[in-house]
C-alpha positions as a Markdown table, in Angstrom:
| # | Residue | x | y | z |
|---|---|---|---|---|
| 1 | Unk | 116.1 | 102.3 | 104.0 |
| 2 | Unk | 113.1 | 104.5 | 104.3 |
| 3 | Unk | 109.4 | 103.4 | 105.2 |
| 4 | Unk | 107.1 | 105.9 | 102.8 |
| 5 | Unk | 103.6 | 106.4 | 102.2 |
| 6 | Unk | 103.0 | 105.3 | 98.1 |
| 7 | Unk | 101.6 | 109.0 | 97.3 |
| 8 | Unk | 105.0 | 109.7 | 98.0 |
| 9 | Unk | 106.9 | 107.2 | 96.1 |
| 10 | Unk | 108.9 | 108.5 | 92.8 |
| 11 | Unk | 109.6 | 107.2 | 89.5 |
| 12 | Unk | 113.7 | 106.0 | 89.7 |
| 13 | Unk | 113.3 | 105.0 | 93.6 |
| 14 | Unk | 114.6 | 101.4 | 94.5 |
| 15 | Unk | 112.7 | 98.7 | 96.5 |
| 16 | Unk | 114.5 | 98.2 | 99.9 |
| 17 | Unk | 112.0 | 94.9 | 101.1 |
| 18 | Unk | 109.5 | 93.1 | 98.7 |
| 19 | Unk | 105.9 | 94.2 | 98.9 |
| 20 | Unk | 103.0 | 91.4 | 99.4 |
| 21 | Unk | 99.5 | 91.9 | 98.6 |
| 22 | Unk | 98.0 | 92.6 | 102.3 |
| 23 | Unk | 101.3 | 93.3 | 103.8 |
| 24 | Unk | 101.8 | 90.1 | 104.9 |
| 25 | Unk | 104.7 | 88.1 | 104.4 |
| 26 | Unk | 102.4 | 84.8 | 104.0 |
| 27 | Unk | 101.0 | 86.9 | 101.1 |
| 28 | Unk | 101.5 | 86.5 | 97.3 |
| 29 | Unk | 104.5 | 88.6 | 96.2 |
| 30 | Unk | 104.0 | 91.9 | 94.4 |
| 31 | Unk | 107.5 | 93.4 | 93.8 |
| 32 | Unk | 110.5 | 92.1 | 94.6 |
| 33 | Unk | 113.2 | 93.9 | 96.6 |
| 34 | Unk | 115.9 | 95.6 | 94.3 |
| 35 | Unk | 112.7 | 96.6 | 91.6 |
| 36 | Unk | 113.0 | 100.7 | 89.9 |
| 37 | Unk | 109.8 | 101.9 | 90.8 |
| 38 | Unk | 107.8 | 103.5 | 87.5 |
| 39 | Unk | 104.9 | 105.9 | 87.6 |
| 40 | Unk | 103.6 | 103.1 | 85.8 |
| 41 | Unk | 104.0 | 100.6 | 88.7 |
| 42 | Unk | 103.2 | 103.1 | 91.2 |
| 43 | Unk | 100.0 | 103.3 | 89.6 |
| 44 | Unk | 99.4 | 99.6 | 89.6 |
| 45 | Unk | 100.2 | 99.8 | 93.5 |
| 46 | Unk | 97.8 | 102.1 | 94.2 |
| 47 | Unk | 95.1 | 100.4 | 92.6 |
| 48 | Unk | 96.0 | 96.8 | 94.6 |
| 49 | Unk | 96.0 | 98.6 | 97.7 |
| 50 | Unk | 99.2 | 99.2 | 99.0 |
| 51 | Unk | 99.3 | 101.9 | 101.1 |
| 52 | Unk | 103.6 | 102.1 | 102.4 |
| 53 | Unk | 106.2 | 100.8 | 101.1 |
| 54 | Unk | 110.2 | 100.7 | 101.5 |
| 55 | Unk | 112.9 | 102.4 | 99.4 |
| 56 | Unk | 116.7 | 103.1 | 99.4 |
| 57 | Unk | 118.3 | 105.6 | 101.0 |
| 58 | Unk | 116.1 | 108.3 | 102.6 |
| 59 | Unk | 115.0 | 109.8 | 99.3 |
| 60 | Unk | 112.2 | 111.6 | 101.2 |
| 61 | Unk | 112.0 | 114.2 | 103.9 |
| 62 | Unk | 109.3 | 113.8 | 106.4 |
| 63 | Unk | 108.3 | 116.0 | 109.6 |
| 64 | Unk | 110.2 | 115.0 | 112.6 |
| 65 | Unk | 112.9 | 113.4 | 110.8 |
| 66 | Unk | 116.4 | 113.9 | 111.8 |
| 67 | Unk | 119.7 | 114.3 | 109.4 |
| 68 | Unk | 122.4 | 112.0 | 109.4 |
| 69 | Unk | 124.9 | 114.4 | 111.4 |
| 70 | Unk | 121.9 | 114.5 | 113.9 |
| 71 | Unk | 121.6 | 110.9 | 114.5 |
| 72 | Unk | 125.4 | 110.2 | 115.0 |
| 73 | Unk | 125.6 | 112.6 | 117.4 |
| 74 | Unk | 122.9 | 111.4 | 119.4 |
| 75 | Unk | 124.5 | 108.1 | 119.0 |
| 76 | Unk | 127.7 | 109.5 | 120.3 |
| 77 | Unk | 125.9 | 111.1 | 123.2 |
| 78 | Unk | 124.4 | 107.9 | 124.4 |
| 79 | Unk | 127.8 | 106.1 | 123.8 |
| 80 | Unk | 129.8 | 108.8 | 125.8 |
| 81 | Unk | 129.8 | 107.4 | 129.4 |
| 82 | Unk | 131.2 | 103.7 | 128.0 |
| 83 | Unk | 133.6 | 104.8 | 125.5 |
| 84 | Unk | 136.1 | 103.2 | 127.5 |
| 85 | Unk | 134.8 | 100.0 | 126.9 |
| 86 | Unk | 136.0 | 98.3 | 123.8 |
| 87 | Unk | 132.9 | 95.9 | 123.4 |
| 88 | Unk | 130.8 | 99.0 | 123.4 |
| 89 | Unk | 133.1 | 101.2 | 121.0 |
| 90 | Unk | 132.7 | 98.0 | 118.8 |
| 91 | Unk | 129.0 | 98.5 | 119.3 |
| 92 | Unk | 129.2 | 101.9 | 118.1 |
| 93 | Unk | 130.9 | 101.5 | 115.2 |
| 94 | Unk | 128.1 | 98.8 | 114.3 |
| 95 | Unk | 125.3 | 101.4 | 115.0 |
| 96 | Unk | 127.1 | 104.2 | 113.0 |
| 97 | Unk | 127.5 | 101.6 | 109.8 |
| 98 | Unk | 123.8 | 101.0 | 110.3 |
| 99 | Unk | 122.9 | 104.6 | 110.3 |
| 100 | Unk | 125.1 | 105.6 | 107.0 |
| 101 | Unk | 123.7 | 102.4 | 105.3 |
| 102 | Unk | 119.7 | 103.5 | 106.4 |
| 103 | Unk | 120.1 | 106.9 | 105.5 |
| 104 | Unk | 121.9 | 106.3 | 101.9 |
| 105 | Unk | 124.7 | 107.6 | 99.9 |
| 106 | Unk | 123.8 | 111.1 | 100.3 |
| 107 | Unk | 122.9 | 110.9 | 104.8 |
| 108 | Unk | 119.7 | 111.2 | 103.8 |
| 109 | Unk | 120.0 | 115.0 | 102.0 |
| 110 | Unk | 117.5 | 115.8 | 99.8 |
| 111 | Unk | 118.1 | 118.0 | 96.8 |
| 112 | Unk | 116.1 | 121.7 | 97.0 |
């Protein structure tokens, strides 16, 4: 799941959480989680407001933001010094699902 600013949202990119008018929870609902996004209902987003919203995946490539391979090894690094702990490889392994699931199918790659 990726947090993205709408002027960068595509046609064919999936809602990851649902968007409410004001970006509050308490709010009316906009779109619901799961919805294809369309340049049609980017459009209408725009004009109600909404400023970020999240997608699937990690569809888009932002400054400062780090590969797949990247993160797991940073995971692994800060891992290292309990790995003989089986509560904490257990952890790990947690962390690592959580990582492939935020970053997508493709870890986050984006086609050039």
């Amino acid at each position: 799941m990726q947090k993205i600013p709408l002027n960068l949202a595509a046609a064919e990119m999936v809602l990851a959480r649902d968007i409410y008018k004001n970006d509050s929870p308490s709010g009316m609902p906009i779109c619901g989680k799961g919805t294809v996004l369309s340049d049609s209902l980017i459009g209408r987003l725009q004009q109600m407001g909404v400023q970020s919203l999240y997608v699937e995946g990690h569809p888009v490539h932002q400054e400062g933001d780090r590969g797949l391979e990247e993160q797991l090894v940073d995971l692994e690094k800060r891992f290292s010094k309990t790995m003989d702990n089986r509560h904490n490889l257990m952890l790990l392994e947690v962390y690592r699902g959580q990582i492939r699931a935020a970053m997508g199918d493709d870890g986050g790659r984006t086609e050039e």
